[in-house]
N, C-alpha and C positions, 0 to 999 in steps of 0.2 A: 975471269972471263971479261976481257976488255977490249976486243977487236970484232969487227964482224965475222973476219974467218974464225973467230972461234967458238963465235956463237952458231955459224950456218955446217960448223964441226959434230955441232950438239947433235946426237941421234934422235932424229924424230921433229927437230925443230923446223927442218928444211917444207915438208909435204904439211905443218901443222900452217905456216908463215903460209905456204901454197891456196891451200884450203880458204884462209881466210882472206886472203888478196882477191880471190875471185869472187867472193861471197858479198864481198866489198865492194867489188865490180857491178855487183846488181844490184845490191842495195841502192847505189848512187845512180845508175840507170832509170831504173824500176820509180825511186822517190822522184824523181824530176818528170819524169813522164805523168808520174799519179800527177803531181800539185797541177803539171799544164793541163791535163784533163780536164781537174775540176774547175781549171781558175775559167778554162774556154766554157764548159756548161753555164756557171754558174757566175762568173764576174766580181765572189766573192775573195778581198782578200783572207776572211776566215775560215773559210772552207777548203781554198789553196793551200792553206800553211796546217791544217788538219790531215790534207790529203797526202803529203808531206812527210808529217812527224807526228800525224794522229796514232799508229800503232802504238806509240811509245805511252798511250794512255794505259795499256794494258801489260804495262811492265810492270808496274808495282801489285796488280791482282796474283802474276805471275811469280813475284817475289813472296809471298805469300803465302800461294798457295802449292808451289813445284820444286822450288826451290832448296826442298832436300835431298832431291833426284840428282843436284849437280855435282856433288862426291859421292853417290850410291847408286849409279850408273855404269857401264862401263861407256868408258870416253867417247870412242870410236862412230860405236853403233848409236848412241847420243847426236854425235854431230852429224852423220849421216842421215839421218831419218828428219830429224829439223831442216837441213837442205831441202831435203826432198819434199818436206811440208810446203815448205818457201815458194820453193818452182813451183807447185799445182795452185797456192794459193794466190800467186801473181800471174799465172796462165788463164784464171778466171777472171780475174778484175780487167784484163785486157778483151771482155765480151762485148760487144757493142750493145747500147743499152740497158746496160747495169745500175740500176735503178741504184742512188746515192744512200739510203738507207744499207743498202745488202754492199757496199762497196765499201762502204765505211764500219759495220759489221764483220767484214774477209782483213782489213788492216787491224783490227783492236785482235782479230784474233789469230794473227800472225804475229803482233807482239807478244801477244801471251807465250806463243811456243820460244820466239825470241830471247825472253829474260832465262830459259833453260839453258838455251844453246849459247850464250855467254858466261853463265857459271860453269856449264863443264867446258868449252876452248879454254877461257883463264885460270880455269883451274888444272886444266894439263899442263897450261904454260908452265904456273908454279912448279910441275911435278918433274915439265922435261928439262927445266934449267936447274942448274944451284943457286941458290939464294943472292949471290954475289951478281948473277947474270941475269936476275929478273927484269930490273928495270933498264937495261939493255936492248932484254928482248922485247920487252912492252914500248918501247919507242921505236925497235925497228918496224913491230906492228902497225904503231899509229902513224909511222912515215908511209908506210906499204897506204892506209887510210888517204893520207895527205896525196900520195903520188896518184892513184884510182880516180880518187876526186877530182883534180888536176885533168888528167884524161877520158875519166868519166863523164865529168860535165861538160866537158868540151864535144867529146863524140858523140853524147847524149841529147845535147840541143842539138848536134846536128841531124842526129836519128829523129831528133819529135818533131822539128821541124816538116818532115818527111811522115811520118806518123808514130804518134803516141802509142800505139798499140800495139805499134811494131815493137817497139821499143820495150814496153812491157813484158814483149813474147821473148824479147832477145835477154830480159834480165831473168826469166823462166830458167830459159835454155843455162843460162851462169850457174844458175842455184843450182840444175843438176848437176853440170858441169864440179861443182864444190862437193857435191856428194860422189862423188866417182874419187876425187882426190884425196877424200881423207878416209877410202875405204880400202882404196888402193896403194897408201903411203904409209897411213898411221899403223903399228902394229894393236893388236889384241892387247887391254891392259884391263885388270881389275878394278874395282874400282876403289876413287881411296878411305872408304870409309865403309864399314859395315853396317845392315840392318836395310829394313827395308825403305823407303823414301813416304812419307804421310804429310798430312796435312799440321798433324799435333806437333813431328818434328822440326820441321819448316817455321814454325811459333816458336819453337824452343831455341834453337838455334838464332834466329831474328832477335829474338829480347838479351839472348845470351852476348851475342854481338852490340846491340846500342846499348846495352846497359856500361859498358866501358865511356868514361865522359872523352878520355881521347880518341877512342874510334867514333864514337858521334859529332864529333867536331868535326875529322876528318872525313865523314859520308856527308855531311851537311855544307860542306865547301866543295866536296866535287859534286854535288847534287845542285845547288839553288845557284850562283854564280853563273856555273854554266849552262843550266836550262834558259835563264833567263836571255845570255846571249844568241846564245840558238833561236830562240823568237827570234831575233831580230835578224837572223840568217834566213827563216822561215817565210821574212816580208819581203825578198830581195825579189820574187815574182812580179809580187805587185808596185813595189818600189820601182821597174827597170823589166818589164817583161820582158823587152827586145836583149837586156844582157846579164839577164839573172843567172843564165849559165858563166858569162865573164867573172862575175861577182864570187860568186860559189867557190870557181877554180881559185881566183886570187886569195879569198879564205883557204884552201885549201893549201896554197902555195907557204902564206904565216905561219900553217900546223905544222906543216912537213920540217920549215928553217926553224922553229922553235924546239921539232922535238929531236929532231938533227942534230942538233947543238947541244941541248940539255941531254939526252940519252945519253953521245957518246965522248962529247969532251969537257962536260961540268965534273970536276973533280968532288967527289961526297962532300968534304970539309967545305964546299961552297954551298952544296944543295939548300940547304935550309934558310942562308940568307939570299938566296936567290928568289926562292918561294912569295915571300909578299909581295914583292911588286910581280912577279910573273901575273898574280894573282888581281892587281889593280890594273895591269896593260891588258889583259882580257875585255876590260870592260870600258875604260875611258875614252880610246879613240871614235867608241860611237857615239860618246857626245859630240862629236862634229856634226852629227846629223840634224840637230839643234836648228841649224842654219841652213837647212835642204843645199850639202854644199854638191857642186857638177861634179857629174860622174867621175874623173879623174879621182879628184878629192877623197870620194867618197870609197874608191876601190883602195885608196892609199891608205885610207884609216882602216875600212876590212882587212888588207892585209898586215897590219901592224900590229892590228888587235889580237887575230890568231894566232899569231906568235904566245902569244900571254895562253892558250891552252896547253902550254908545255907543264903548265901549274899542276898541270892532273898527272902528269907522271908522278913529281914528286909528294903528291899525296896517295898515289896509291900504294910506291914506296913506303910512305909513312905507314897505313893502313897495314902492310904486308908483315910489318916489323912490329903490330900490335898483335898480329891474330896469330896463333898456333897452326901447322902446315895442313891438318886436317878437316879444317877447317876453312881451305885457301876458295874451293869452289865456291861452295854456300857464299863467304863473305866478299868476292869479286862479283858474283851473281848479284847477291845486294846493293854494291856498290851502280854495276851496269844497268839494272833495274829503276833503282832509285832516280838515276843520272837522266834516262833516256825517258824516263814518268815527268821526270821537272822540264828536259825539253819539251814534252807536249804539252804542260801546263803553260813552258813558256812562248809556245806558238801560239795557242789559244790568248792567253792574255795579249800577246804583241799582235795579233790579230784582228783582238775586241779593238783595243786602242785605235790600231790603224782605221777602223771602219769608224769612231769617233773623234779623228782629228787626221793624221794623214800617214802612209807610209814610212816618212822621213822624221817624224813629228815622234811616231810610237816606237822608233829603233832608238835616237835619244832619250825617250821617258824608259825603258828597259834597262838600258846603258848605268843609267842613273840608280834604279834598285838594284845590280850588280852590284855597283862599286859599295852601296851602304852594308848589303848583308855582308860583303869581304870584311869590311872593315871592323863590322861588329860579330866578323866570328874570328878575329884576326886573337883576338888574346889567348882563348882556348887551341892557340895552333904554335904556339911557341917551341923552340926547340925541349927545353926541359920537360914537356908534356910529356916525350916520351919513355917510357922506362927502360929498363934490360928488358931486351926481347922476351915476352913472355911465352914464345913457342919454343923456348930452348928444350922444355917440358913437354911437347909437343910434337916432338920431331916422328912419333912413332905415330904409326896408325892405330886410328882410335875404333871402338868397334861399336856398338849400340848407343841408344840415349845416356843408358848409367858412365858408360865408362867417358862419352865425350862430354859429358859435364865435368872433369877432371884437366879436359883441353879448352874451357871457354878462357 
């Protein structure tokens, strides 16, 4: 599978790509409206960059605690109901007078259903493509992210401009909009793993997974790197109110040219030496920020930078090629979870900073612990790390606890 026709040939890929481009659509809506919200209440840039990508604090309770439900589900009725969670829960946060306690209560626990509804979409992905066409199809995704964004943020300031709460309503309306698409496209499918979904299994599964020293390396570089840079995505409110939406899209614009290029025409026999520097261009051109450089400047190094998030295709690649197929929900879950926990860790800290030195000051000290965790997880990421695929053993569907500790 190496063309888009013959990825968009896949049965089932077409309305799953659907689903999630809309879903994506309000996601990026919906966040830009919250952060203007709170940034106009409250004046704070930590409380903007919470309102934001504070959900994401409740992805790793999520990974934790649900996260056996995302192979032991059926797919379908999975993604549909988390839609529908989505839309009512961002239909209320658009109440006028929503006291900032209960606003920021309705985001922690719209992440929490979040870290579910990304183990089972990524875990269908794995199911609807073959092996060869995964990370194909996880870059058409993340372009589909790139191009939303792009248009999102663009239509989005001009909605909040207009009103916030419109805006809120209009990303409501999306999220249904996402549950009509994947209920009406995706067919009926099993789920891929037997037993019922607990709290016990979810631990088991978790430890089963980081206890491999290469899949820990590998969830720890798409985890901390990127959160960290996401901070500094998080301060572009208050960095540049009047063009946070500019900012945004031209990040947006680097994901879309990086994973464009890395998805569909990096041949495998490069992937690996591409990998480290994608991985240091994530993070360095925010040290220009160092020197509060004008706006031009400053969009030039955002967009150069997200080009370097192309790094997380080819670690989830890697990741994919560690874990056995029954396994693919759960450990994309964990992956997604983990990822979008360190973003809010890394808004909160680029946050703290900016309220203790300045906007432009706290996206260069960010920039900076990027590049050192890269560098000091850089030897655990080598190519030899990784083995013969240890799902070759794994290809079958595994059925309870006893039998999928035979697939860890």
């Amino acid at each position: 599978m190496r063309t888009y026709r013959d990825l968009f040939r896949a049965p089932e890929y077409t309305p799953l790509f659907a689903s999630f481009t809309v879903q994506a659509t309000a996601q990026t809506v919906s966040g830009l409206a919250l952060g203007t919200l709170v940034y106009d209440a409250t004046r704070s840039p930590l409380l903007s960059a919470l309102g934001m990508f504070g959900g994401s604090f409740a992805q790793m309770a999520g990974a934790l605690t649900l996260l056996s439900a995302a192979d032991r589900l059926p797919p379908r009725t999975a993604l549909a109901c988390t839609a529908l969670l989505f839309g009512a829960g961002t239909a209320v946060l658009a109440v006028p007078g929503l006291p900032l306690p209960a606003l920021f209560a309705i985001v922690l626990g719209l992440g929490l259903a979040a870290s579910l509804s990304s183990g089972v979409r990524y875990g269908l992905l794995s199911e609807i493509l073959p092996e060869e066409g995964y990370l194909l199809g996880r870059s058409v995704l993340n372009m589909s992210v790139g191009t939303t964004q792009i248009c999102g943020f663009a239509a989005g300031g001009v909605l909040v401009a207009f009103s916030p709460r419109g805006t809120l309503l209009t990303g409501a309306a999306l999220y249904l909009l996402t549950a009509v698409v994947a209920v009406t496209g995706l067919s009926r499918r099993p789920p891929r793993a037997a037993g019922r979904p607990s709290l016990a299994e979810t631990w088991r599964t978790n430890v089963r997974l980081l206890s491999s020293a290469p899949r820990r390396h590998a969830y720890l570089a798409m985890w901390v790197p990127n959160g960290l840079i996401v901070g500094c995505e998080a301060l572009f409110v208050s960095y540049s109110p009047r063009h946070a939406g500019l900012l945004l899209a031209v990040a947006a614009v680097g994901m879309l040219v990086g994973d464009t290029v890395t998805g569909r025409f990096v041949p495998r026999r490069l992937r690996e030496r591409l990998g480290p520097p994608l991985r240091l261009l994530l993070a360095a051109p925010y040290l220009l920020f160092a020197v509060d450089p004008p706006l031009p400047l400053g969009a030039a190094a955002v967009l150069l930078a997200s080009v370097g998030y192309a790094a997380m295709l080819l670690l989830q690649e890697r990741l994919m090629a560690l874990t056995p197929v029954p396994m693919h929900g759960h450990a994309l879950g964990l992956h997604s979870s983990g990822m979008l926990t360190m973003q809010g860790v890394g808004a909160a800290l680029a946050g703290g900073a900016a309220q203790a030195t300045s906007p432009a000051a706290a996206m260069a000290i960010m920039a900076a612990a990027s590049v050192a965790v890269t560098l000091a997880l850089a030897p655990g990421l080598r190519p030899h790390e990784i083995s013969t695929r240890s799902a070759h053993d794994g290809r079958h569907r595994c059925g309870g606890a006893a039998s999928n500790e035979t697939c860890a």
